[in-house]
C-alpha positions as CSV (number, residue, x, y, z in Angstrom):
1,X,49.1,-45.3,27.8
2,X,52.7,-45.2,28.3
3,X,53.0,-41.1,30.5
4,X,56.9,-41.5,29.7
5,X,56.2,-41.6,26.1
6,X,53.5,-39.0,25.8
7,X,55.6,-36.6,28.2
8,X,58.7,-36.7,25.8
9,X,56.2,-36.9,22.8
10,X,54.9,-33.4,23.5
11,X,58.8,-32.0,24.1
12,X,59.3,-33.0,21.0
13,X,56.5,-31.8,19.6
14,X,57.5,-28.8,20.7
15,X,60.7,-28.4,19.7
16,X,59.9,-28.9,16.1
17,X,57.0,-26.5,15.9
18,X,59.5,-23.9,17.4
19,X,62.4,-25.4,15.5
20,X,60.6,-25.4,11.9
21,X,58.5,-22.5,12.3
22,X,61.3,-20.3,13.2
23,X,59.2,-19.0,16.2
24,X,60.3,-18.0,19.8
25,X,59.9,-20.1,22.7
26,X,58.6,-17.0,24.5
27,X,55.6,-16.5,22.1
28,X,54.9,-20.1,21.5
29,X,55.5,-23.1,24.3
30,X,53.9,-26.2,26.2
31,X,52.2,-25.0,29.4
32,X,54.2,-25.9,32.3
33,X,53.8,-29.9,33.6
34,X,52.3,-27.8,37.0
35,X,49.4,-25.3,34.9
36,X,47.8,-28.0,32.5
37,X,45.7,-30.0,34.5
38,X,44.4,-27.0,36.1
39,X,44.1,-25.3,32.4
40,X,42.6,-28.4,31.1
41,X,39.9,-29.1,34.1
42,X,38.7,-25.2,33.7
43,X,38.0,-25.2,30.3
44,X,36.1,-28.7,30.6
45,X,33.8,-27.2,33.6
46,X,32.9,-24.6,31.2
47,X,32.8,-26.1,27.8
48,X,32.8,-30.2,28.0
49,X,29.4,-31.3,27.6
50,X,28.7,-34.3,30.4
51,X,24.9,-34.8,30.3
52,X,24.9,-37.8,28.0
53,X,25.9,-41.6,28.8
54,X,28.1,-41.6,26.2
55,X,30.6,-39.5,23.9
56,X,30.8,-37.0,26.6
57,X,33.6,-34.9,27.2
58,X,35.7,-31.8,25.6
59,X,37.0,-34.7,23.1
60,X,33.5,-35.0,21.6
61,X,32.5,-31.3,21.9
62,X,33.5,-30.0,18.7
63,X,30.9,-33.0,16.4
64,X,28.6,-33.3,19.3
65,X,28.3,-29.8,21.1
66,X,29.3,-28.4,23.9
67,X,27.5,-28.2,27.9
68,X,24.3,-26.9,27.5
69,X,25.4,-23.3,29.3
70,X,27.7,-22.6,27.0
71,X,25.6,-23.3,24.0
72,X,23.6,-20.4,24.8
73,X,25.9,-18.5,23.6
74,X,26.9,-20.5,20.4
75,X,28.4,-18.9,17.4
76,X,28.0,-21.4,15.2
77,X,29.2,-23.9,13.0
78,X,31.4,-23.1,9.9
79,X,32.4,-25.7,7.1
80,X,36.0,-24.6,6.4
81,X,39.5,-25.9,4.2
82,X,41.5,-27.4,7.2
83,X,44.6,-26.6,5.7
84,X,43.6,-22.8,5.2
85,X,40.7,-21.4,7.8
86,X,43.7,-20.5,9.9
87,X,44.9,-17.7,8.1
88,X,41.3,-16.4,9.1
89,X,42.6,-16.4,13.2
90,X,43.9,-12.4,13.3
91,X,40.2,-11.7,11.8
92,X,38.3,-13.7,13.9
93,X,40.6,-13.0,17.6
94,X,40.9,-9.1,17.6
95,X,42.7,-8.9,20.8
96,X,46.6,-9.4,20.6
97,X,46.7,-11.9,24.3
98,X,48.2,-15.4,24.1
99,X,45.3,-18.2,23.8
100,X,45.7,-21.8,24.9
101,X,46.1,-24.5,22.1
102,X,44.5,-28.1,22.8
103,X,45.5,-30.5,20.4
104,X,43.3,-33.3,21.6
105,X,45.3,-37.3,21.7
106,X,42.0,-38.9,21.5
107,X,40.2,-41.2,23.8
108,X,36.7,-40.8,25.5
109,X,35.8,-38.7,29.0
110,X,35.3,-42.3,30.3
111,X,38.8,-43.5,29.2
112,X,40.8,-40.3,30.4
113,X,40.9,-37.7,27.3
114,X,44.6,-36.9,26.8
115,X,45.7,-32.9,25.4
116,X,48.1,-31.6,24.9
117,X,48.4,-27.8,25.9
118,X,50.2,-25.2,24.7
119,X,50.2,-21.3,24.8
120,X,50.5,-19.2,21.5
121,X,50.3,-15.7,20.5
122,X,48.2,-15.6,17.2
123,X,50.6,-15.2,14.7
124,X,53.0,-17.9,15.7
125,X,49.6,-20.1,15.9
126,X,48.9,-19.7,12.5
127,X,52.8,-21.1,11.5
128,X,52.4,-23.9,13.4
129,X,49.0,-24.6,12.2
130,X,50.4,-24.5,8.6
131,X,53.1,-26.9,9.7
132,X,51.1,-29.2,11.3
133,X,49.0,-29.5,8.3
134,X,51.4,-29.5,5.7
135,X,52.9,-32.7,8.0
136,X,50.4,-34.4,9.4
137,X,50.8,-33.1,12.6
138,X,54.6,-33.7,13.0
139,X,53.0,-37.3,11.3
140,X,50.8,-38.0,14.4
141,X,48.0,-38.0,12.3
142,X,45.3,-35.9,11.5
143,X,43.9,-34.7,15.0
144,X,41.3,-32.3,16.3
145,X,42.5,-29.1,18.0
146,X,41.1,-26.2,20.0
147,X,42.0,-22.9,20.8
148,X,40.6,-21.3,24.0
149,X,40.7,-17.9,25.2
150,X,42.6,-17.6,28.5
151,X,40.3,-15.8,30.3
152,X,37.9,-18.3,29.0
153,X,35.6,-16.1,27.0
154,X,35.4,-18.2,23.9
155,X,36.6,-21.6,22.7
156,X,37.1,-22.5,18.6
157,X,37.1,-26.6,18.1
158,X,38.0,-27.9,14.7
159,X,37.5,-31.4,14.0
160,X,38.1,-33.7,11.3
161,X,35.5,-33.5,9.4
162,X,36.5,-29.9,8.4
163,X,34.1,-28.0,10.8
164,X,35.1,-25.1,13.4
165,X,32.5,-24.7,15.6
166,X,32.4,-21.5,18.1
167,X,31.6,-20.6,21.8
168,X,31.5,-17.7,23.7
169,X,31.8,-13.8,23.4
170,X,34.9,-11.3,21.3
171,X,35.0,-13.1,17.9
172,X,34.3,-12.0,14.8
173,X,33.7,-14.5,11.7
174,X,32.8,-11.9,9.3
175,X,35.8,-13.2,6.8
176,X,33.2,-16.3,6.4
177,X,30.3,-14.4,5.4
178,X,32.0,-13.9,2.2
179,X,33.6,-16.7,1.1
């Protein structure tokens, strides 16, 4: 994969979520080129399942589950509307922090996953989530996200096939008990 093109891909990624959402910088932004990897690596030691020959890796996690630890404290799986579970996010994450947004590029563990990482405060989350649905993700296709607590607590994967499945500890889903 061409790095020069990916690195200005996710500038530009970001500048349109901030541009068209009308959001601040300072409440939604790309990790800095020195946190990611670091960001990235800790959230695969805790959640990337890598026990199996093959579709291993935080890129399969949300359709094939996570590491065995972390499944012991599984949430669930929830069948949702991709283009509005979303507006469920201020139900389900109580606390008013900044969480880390993966928008996963695709490819295997074996073949170097590729994310993108950025840091959002809830409510700007849920604008750029509407965006990116309503535009094909900035038209880079329909692609699989997370969104990770960062102290690590809990992670959310949605994938395309319309499923959010959950990890961890401090979310509530009791807005999809009755719908």
């Amino acid at each position: 994969m061409n790095m020069k093109k990916s690195a200005s891909d996710i500038f530009r990624l970001e500048h349109e979520m901030v541009m068209q959402c009308g959001i601040s910088k300072e409440r939604f932004h790309k990790v800095r080129g020195n946190q990611w990897e670091n960001i990235y690596q800790k959230i695969v030691e805790k959640y990337a399942d890598k026990t199996k020959i093959w579709k291993n890796g935080l890129h399969w996690a949300n359709t094939n589950g996570y590491s065995p630890k972390s499944m012991k404290k599984f949430l669930g799986c929830y069948a949702v509307d991709y283009s509005t579970w979303f507006y469920f996010l201020p139900q389900i994450i109580k606390e008013n922090n900044m969480v880390y947004f993966l928008i996963n590029k695709g490819r295997d563990w074996n073949e170097g996953e590729e994310f993108w990482i950025f840091e959002s405060y809830i409510p700007e989350l849920v604008k750029v989530l509407d965006l990116l649905n309503h535009t094909a993700f900035l038209d880079y296709g329909w692609l699989d996200y997370y969104i990770v607590s960062k102290k690590y607590q809990w992670i959310i994967g949605f994938n395309h096939h319309d499923i959010i499945s959950c990890i961890g500890e401090g979310l509530n889903f009791d807005c999809f008990e009755n719908h």
